[in-house]
C-alpha positions as CSV (number, residue, x, y, z in Angstrom):
1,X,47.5,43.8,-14.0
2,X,45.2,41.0,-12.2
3,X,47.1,38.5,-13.8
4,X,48.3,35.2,-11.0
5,X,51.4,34.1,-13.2
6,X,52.7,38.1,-13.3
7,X,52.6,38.1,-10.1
8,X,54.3,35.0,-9.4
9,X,57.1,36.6,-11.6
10,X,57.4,39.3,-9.6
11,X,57.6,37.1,-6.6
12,X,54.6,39.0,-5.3
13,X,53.0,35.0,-5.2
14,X,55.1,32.1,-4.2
15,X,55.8,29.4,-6.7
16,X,57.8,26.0,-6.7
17,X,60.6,27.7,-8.7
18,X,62.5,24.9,-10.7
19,X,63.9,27.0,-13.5
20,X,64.3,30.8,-14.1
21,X,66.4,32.9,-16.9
22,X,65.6,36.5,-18.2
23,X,62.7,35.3,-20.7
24,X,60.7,32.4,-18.8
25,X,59.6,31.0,-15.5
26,X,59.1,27.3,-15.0
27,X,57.8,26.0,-11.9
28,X,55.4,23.1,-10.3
29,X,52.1,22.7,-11.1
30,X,49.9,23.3,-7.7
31,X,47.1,20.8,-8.9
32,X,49.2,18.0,-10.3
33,X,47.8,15.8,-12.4
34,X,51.2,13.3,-13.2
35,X,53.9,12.5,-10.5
36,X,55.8,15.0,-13.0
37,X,53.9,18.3,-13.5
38,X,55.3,21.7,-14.2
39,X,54.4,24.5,-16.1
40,X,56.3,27.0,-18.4
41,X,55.5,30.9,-18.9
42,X,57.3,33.5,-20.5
43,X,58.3,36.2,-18.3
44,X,56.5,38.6,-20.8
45,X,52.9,39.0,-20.6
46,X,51.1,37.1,-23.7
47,X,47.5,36.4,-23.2
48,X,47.6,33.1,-25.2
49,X,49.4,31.3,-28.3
50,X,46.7,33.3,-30.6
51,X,48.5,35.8,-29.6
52,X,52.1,35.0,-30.1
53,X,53.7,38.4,-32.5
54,X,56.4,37.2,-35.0
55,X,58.9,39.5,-32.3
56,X,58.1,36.8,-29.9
57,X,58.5,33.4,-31.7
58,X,62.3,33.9,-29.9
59,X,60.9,33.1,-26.7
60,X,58.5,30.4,-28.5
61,X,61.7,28.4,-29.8
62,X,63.2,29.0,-25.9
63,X,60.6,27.6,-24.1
64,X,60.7,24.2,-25.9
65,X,64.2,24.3,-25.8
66,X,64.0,24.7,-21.6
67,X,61.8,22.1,-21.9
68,X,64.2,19.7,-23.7
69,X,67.0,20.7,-21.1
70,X,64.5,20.1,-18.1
71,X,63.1,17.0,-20.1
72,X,66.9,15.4,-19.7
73,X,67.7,16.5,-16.5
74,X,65.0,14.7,-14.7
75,X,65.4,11.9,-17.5
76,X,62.0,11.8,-19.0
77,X,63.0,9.3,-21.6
78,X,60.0,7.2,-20.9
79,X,57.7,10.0,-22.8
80,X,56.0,13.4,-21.8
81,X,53.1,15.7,-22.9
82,X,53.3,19.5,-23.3
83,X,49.8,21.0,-23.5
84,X,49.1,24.4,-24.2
85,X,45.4,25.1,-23.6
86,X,43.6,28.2,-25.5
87,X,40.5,30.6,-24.9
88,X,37.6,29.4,-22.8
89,X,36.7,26.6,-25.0
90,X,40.3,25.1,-25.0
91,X,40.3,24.8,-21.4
92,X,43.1,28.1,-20.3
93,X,42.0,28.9,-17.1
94,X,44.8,32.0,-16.8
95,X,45.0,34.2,-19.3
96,X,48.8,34.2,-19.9
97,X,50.7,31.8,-22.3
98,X,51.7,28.9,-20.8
99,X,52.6,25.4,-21.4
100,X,52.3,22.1,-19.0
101,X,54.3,19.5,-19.2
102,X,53.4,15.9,-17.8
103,X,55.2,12.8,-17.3
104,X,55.5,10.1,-15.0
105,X,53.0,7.8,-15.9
106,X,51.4,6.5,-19.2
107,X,49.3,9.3,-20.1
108,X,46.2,8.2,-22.1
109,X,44.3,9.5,-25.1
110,X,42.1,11.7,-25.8
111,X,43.4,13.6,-22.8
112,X,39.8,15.0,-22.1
């Protein structure tokens, strides 16, 4: 598989590791676009929430809930964005499921 965030799993491709269990990745974003940028994956390959099985809406609930713990620890109190983008048209760039999450800064609306 060609895909940059399996790889990145697999440590074949170095990532700014910030939090790892045995169902998801979360690590820096290498284009931030807020002081706080970071993105979330699930260790098993999903091309896109379109795609999400009801066997997988486990790891759905866990990423948010990594997201709250990471959220507190870096006290985020001030606000954040998660952003899942979708297919071409919705702006997903790597075709595995992934979430950003910004904060840091006001973030204004529409985002784009």
């Amino acid at each position: 598989m060609d895909c940059i965030f399996c790889k990145i799993i697999n440590n074949e491709v170095p990532s700014d590791k910030i939090y790892e269990d045995e169902q998801v990745l979360v690590f820096g974003d290498t284009n931030p676009q807020a002081p706080v940028h970071f993105l979330i994956i699930p260790k098993k390959h999903i091309k896109n929430i379109r795609e999400v099985s009801k066997d997988d809406l486990q790891i759905i609930s866990h990423i948010f809930d990594v997201i709250q713990n990471i959220s507190d620890k870096l006290n985020l109190d001030d606000g954040l964005r998660i952003v899942n983008n979708c297919g071409e048209n919705g702006g997903q760039t790597v075709n595995h499921l992934h979430f950003h999450v910004l904060a840091g800064r006001a973030l204004g609306w529409p985002p784009g």
